[in-house]
Every structure is written in structure tokens, then in C-alpha cells.
C-alpha positions as CSV (number, residue, x, y, z in Angstrom):
1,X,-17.1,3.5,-49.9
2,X,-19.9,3.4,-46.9
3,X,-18.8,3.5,-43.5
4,X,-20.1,0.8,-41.2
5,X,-22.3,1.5,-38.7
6,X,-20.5,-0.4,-36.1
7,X,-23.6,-1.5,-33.0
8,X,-22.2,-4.4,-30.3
9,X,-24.2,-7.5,-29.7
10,X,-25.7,-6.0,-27.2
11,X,-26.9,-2.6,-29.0
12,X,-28.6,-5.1,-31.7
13,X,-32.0,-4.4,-30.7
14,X,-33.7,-0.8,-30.4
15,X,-35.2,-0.6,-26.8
16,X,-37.3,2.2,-27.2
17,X,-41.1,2.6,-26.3
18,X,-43.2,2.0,-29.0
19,X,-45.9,4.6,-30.5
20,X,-48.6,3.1,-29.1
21,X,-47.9,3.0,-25.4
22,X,-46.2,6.7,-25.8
23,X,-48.5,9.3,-24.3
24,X,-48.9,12.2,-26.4
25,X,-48.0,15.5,-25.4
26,X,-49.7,18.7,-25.8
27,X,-49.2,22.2,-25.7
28,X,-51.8,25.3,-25.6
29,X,-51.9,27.0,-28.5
30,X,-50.8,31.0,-27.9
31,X,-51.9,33.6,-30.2
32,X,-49.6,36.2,-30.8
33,X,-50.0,39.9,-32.0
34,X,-48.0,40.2,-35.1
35,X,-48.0,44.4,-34.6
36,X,-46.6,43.6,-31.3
37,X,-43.9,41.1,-32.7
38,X,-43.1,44.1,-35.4
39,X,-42.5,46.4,-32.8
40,X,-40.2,44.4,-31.4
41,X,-37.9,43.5,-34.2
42,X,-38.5,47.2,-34.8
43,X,-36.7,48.3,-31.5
44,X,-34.3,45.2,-31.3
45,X,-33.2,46.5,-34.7
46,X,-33.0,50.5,-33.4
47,X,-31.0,49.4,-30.5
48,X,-28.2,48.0,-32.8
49,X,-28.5,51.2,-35.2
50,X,-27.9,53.5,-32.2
51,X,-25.5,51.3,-30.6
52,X,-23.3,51.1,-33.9
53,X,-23.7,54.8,-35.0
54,X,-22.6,55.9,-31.4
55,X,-19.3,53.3,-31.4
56,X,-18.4,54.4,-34.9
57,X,-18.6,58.3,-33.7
58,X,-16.7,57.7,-30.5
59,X,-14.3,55.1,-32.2
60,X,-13.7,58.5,-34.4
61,X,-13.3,60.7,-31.6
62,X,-10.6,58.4,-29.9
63,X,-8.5,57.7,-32.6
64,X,-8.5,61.9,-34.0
65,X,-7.5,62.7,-30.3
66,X,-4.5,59.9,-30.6
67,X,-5.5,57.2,-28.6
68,X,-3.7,53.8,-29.6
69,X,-6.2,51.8,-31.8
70,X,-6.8,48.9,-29.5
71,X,-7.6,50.8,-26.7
72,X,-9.8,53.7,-28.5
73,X,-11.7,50.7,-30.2
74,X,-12.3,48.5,-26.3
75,X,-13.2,52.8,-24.7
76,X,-15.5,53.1,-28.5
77,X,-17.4,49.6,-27.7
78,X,-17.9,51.1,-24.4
79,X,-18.8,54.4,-24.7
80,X,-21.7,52.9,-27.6
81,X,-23.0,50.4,-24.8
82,X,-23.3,53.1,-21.9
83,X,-24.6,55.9,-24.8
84,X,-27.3,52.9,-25.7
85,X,-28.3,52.9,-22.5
86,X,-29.0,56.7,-21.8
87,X,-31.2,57.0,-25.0
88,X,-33.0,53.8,-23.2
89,X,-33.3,55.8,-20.2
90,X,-34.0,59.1,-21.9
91,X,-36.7,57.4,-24.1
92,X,-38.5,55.7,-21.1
93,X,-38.8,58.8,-18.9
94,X,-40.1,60.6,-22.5
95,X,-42.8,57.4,-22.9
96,X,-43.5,57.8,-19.0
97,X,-44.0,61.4,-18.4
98,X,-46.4,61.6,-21.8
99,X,-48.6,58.6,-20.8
100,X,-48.5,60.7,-17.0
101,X,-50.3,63.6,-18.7
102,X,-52.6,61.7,-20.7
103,X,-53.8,59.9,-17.2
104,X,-54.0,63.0,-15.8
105,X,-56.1,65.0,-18.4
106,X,-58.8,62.2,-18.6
């Protein structure tokens, strides 16, 4: 059985702008560099990788050295964010100190 669509008396009538009077919007059209965009994905993806192996080892490490579960899993999810961060760190001076010698030989 259909459901009324109840609308009061007042509701009857759609007061909406017509088309033609609308003005029409536009928007610049951007190109963007699919091998950029991969290496993106690439890296967003890496990030959880190294984030998940590094909780999973320290989850392991906790809970062998007898830490109660909850709290070895909260100190794990921890441990994998701040480890995530010092391969950023450690990656970036890498990147910097290589493109530094590459300047400097040119």
C-alpha cells in the first residue's frame, strides 16, 4: 500500500525559480596528473601498511611482556601512530638531504 505524500494547502504549489531565469554556474576545468594522483594513493596506502605492521608488532610485544589486553592494545595503537610518524620524519630528512646533494653538485 502507498504512503501518502501528505503537503498542506499551503505547500500545494512548488515555489522554486524556474530554469530559465536560473543563472548557470560554472567551474574551471583542472587537469590533474594521474602519476601524481598514483603516488598518492601509493603513500596513503604505505602509511596504513606501516602503521598496521608496527601496531600488530608492538600489540605482540605488550601482550608477551604481560600487559592486560585492553591496555597493551590502547599503548599498541599508540606506539603504531608515533612509530608512523618517525618513518615520516626519517623518510623526509632521507628525500631532503638527497635532493641537497643533487643542488649542490649541479
Amino acid at each position: 500500500m502507498a504512503l501518502r505524500q501528505y503537503r498542506p494547502d499551503h505547500y500545494q504549489y512548488d515555489e522554486s525559480i524556474p530554469k530559465e531565469k536560473q543563472q548557470a554556474t560554472y567551474q574551471a576545468y583542472h587537469v590533474t596528473d594521474p602519476a601524481r594522483e598514483r603516488i598518492k594513493e601509493f603513500f596513503f596506502f604505505l602509511n596504513i601498511a606501516i602503521f598496521s605492521v608496527i601496531t600488530v608488532i608492538a600489540t605482540y610485544i605488550y601482550l608477551s611482556n604481560g600487559v592486560p589486553i585492553f591496555l597493551a592494545f590502547i599503548l599498541a595503537i599508540l606506539t603504531g601512530l608515533v612509530g608512523l610518524k618517525l618513518v615520516q620524519l626519517f623518510i623526509k630528512k632521507k628525500l631532503y638531504k638527497s635532493k641537497n646533494r643533487t643542488t649542490a653538485k649541479k
